[in-house]
N, C-alpha and C positions, 0 to 999 in steps of 0.2 A: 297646334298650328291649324289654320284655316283651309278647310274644303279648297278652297279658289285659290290658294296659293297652290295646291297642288295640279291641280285642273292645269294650272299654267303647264307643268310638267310633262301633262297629259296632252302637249299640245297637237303632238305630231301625229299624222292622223294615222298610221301606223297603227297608234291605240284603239280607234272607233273600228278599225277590220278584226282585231281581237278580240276588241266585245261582242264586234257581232258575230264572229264566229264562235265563241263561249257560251253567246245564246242559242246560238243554233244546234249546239251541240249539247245544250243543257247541263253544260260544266263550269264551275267556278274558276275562274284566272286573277294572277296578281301578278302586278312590275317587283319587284325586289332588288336590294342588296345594294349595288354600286352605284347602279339608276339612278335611285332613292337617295344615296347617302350624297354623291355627289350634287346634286340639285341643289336641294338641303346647302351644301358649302359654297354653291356659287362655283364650281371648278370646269366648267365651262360645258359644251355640249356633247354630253355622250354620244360614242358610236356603237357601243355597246347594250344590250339590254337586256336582262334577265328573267324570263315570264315563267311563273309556276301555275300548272294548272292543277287542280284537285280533280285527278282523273289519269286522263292520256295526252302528256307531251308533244307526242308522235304525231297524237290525231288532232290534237287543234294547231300543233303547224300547216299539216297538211290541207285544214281547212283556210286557215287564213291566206295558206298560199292561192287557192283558186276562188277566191273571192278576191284577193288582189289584181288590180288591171294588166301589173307586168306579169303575171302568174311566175314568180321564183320557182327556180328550184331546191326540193328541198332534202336536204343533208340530215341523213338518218343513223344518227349510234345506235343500235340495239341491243348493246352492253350495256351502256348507260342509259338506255331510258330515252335518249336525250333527241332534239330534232334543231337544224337551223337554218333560217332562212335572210340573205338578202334584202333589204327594201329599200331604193337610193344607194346612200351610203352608211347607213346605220344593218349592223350585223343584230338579229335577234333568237336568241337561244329557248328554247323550249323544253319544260322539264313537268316528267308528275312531280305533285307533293308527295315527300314519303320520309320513311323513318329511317334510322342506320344504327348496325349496331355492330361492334369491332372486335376482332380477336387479335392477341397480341402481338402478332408479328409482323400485321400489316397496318397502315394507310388506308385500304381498299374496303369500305367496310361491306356486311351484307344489310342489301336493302330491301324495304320491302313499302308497299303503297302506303300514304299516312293521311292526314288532315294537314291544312296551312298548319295550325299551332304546332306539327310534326318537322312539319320543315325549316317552321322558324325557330327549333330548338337544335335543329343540327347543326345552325350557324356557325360561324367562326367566333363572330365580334356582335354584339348589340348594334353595333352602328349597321353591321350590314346585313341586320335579322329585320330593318325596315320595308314595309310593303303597302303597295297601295293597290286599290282595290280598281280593277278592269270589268268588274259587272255591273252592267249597266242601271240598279237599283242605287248603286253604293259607290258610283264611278269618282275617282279620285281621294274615296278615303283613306287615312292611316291609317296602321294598323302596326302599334310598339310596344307588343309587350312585354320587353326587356328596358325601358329609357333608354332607347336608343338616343331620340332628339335632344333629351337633358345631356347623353355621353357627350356628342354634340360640340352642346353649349358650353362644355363642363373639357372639352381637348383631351377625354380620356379614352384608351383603348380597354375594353373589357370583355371579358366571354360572357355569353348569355345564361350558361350552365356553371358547375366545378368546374373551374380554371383547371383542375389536377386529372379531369379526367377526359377535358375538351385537348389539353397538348398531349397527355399520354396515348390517348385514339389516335389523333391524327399530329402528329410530329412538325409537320409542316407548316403548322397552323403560329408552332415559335418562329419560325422564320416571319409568318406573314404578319403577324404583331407586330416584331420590330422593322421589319419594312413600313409599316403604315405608320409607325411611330414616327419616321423616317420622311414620309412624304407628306404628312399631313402636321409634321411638329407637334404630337400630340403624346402624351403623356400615358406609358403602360402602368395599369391601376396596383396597386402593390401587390394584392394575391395572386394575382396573374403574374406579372414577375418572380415573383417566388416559384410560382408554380414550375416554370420555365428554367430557372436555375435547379430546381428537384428532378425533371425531364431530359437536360440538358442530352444525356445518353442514349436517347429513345431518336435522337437525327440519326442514330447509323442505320435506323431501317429505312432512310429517303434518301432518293437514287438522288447522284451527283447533280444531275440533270436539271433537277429541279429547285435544288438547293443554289446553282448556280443561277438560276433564273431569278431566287429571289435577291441574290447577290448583286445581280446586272441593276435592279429597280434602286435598291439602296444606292448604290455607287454613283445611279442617273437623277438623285433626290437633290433637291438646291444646298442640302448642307451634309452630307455622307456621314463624319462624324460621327451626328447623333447616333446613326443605324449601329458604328463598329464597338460603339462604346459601348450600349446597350448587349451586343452580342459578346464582348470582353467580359462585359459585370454578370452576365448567364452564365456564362465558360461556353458558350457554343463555339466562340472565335478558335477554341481550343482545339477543338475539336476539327472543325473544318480549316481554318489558316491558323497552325501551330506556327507559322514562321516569322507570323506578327506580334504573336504572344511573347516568341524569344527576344524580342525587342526592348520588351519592357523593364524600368529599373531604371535607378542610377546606381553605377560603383564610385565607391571612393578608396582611393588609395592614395595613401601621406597627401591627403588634403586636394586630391586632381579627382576632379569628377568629369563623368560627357554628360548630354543629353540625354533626355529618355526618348530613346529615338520612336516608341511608338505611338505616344502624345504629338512629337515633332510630324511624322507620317499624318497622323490624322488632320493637322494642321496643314498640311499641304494639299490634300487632297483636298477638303475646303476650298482653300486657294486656288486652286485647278478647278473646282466645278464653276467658280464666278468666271471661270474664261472659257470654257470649252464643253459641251454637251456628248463631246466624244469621248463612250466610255470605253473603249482601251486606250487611250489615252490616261481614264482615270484610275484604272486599274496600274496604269505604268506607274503613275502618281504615288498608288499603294501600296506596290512592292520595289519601290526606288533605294529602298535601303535595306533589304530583307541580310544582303550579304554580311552587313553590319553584326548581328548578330556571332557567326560561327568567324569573323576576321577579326575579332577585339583583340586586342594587346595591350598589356601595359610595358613601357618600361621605362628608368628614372631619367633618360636621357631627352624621349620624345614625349613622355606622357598616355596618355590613350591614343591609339591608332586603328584604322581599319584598311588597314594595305589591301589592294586590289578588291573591296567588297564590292565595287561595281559592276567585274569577271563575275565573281563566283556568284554574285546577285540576278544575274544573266541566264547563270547556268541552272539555277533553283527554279528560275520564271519555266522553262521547260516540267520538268519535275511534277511543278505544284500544277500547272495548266493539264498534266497527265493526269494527275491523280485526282482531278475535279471530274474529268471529263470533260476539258473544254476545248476549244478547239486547237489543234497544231499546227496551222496554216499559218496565211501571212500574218494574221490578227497575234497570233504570238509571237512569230518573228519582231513584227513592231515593238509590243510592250518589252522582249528581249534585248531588239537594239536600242530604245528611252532608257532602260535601265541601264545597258551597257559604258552607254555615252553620257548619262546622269551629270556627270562633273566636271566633264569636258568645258562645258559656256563658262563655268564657274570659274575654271582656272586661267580658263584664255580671258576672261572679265581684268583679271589683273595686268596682263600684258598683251594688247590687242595687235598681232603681227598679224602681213597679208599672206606668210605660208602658212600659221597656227588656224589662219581661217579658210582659207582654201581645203587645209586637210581635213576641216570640220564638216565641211559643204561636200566634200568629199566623201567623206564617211557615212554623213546622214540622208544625203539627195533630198529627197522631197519630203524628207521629213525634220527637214530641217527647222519649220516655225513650230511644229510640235515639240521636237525637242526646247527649244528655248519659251517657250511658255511652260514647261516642266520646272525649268530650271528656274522662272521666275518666283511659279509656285513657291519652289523648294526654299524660299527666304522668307524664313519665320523669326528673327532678330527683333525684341522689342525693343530694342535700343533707336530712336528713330533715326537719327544722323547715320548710322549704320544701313538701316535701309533703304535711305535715300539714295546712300552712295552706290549699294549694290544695285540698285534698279537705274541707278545713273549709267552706272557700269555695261549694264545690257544690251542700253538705251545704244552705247557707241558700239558695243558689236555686233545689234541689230545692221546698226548704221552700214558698220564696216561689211556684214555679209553682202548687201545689198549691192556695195561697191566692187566690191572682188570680184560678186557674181556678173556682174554686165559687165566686168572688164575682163575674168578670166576664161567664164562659162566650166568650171567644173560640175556641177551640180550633173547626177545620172552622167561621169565623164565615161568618153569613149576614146580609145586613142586614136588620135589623127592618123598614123600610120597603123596599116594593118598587118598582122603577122603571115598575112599571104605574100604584103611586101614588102617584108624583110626577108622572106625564103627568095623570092624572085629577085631581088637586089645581090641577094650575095649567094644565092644558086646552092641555095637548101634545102635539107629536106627537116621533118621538126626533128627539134633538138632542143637542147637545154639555151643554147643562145640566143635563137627566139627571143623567149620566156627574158632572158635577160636585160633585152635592147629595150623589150616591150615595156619592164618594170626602173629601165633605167630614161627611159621618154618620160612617164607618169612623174618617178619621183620628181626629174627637173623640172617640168609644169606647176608640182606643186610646190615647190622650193622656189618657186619664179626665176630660176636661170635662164628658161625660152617660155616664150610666149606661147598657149596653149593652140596653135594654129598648123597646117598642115609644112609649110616650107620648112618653117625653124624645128619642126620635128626633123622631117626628113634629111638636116642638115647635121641633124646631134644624131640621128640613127647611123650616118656613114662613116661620123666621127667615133662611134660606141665600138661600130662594127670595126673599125681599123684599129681599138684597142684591144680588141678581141684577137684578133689578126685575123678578121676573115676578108676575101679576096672579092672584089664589085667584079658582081660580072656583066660582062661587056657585049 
């Protein structure tokens, strides 16, 4: 490729205070890796940027930094070597060139100072061992010596070195394959896959943490799929979500077969990323069926069943969000209650009443359009007249929530009467009847016997109360 095409790259002047403090400092520098590879794809304007200098890290941030007008501040690892600085809005990271070399039990390798060719050998991928030259003799040259640019051209992922000894070093580097496979649709080369499925064992020395971080990128990629298939055909999935694996299959007995609900799963989430960017949302997407698995039945009566897999599908989302180390907050509560409620739109789809929907708006509040873009996901029927009608179907209980809602106001309900005045009406102190009137007001609201407003409450509370036999006090 052309000097001048890259020069364009080089456009932000960011680069000319590099150079010149690389000159000044009489050290070699180069942009590398994502910079590079991105440009290269057209994938729009990094804020990110990688500089390796042949030397000291440390010391040529520090120079660029006061050679810069806003003078940054600059952000020093001394573990790593590493320095970073601010400019605008673009983040730029500072590293020496150097070598690594790994013992077996860690990720972390030990380092020591190298040449560029040193650095561009520890790579992950060829595509991201591209570098271009920051000194001002050789400003904006490539510099590929793995074909990275033909990988490119060519939509392949590959390591610069053995494939067998770049995933056994660093473990994490299978995740970061099939995430790139993932975001850039691009195809892992075949001894690299192999190598990966040989490895597959070598993820339990990387912390949760990170494993889930390359999970988040997959999950956020415009087609997910490809990323979980890729990690099924390695056995990683096995390892990290065995509860997806349990999915897989069809049984047949005396000629009744299901779905292979974990083909079906990845179909959906698909389906869910064309509508929503929101990944717990698409995580809900991905374990919406997990219950599926441990609730199968057969029997000659009903055929296959999964009685309450949507419960116990709920109660795993806890479990498996522990055992990742992801987070236990509201973020899981959500993906807990998408899964809980999964099939709810589904079955009110066939019979569209104003309590079946009030009790939905009810149960989900504000999370009410995320559940029903889950559930639209979830129709993967290639029969078309079939899927017509189910998304016909949606189409009216969209409709209908809409309707209930500015007529009923359940959504976040609160009861009209308070349990402070229910004790002061009938000269209580708490007690179980409270609790009673309170949950016998709610149910009528959502049954539409009274209108969800304060008087027609307060009117069925003194009627509750008098079947209760307690006394209005006066």
């Amino acid at each position: 490729m052309q000097e001048q095409f890259f020069k364009e790259a080089l456009s932000n002047e960011i680069f000319n205070y590099i150079t010149k403090a690389s000159e000044e400092l009489q050290l070699e520098s180069y942009v590398i890796g994502g910079f590079v590879r991105d440009f290269i794809l057209k994938r729009g304007t990094a804020k990110d940027i990688d500089v390796v200098a042949v030397g000291s890290g440390i010391e040529l941030a520090e120079k660029v930094a006061s050679l810069l007008p806003t003078k940054p501040k600059v952000q020093i690892f001394k573990t790593y070597g590493t320095a970073m600085l601010r400019f605008n809005d673009i983040e730029v990271e500072f590293v020496g060139a150097r070598k690594e070399s790994y013992n077996r039990e860690s990720r972390n390798p030990e380092v020591s100072s190298g040449t560029l060719q040193d650095d561009q050998d520890r790579r992950d991928f060829t595509i991201n061992a591209l570098a271009l030259s920051l000194n001002k003799e050789s400003f904006g040259k490539l510099l590929d010596p793995f074909g990275g640019i033909q990988d490119l051209k060519d939509k392949i992922i590959r390591t610069p070195l053995d494939p067998d000894i770049t995933y056994s070093d660093d473990p994490l580097r299978m995740m970061r394959a099939i995430r790139f496979a993932t975001q850039l649709n691009f195809t892992i080369e075949e001894n690299s896959l192999e190598a990966i499925s040989k490895n597959f064992n070598r993820i339990d020395i990387i912390t949760k943490e990170r494993i889930v971080d390359e999970l988040h990128k997959i999950l956020a990629s415009p087609k997910p799929s490809i990323g979980f298939l890729l990690l099924e055909k390695t056995k990683l999935l096995s390892k990290i979500i065995p509860e997806l694996i349990a999915l897989k299959g069809v049984e047949d007995v005396e000629g009744q077969t299901h779905k292979d609900n974990f083909y079906h799963t990845l179909e959906v989430v698909d389906n869910i990323a064309q509508k929503t960017s929101d990944v717990w949302l698409r995580w809900a997407a991905l374990l919406h069926d997990i219950g599926k698995a441990p609730t199968k039945r057969f029997d000659k009566k009903n055929g296959w069943t999964f009685h309450s897999h949507e419960f116990v599908g709920s109660k795993m989302v806890y479990k498996l969000f522990k055992r990742l180390k992801m987070p236990l907050n509201n973020k899981m509560k959500f993906v807990q209650k998408m899964v809980l409620l999964s099939s709810r739109p589904i079955v009110l789809a066939t019979e569209v009443t104003d309590s079946a929907v009030r009790r939905l708006i009810f149960d989900t509040g504000d999370d009410i359009d995320s559940l029903m873009t889950l559930c639209e996901a979830d129709i993967t029927t290639k029969n078309p007249k079939k899927f017509k009608r189910y998304h016909k179907n949606f189409e009216l209980v969209r409709t209908k929530i809409k309707e209930v809602e500015e007529r009923d106001r359940v959504r976040n309900f609160q009861p009209p009467v308070t349990g402070e005045e229910i004790m002061k009406v009938f000269n209580l102190k708490p007690c179980r009847e409270i609790g009673q009137i309170k949950e016998a007001i709610k149910e009528a609201i959502l049954e539409g016997e009274i209108p969800n407003n304060y008087e027609a409450s307060y009117e069925f509370m003194l009627t509750k109360g008098k079947e209760l036999g307690l006394q209005i006090h006066s």
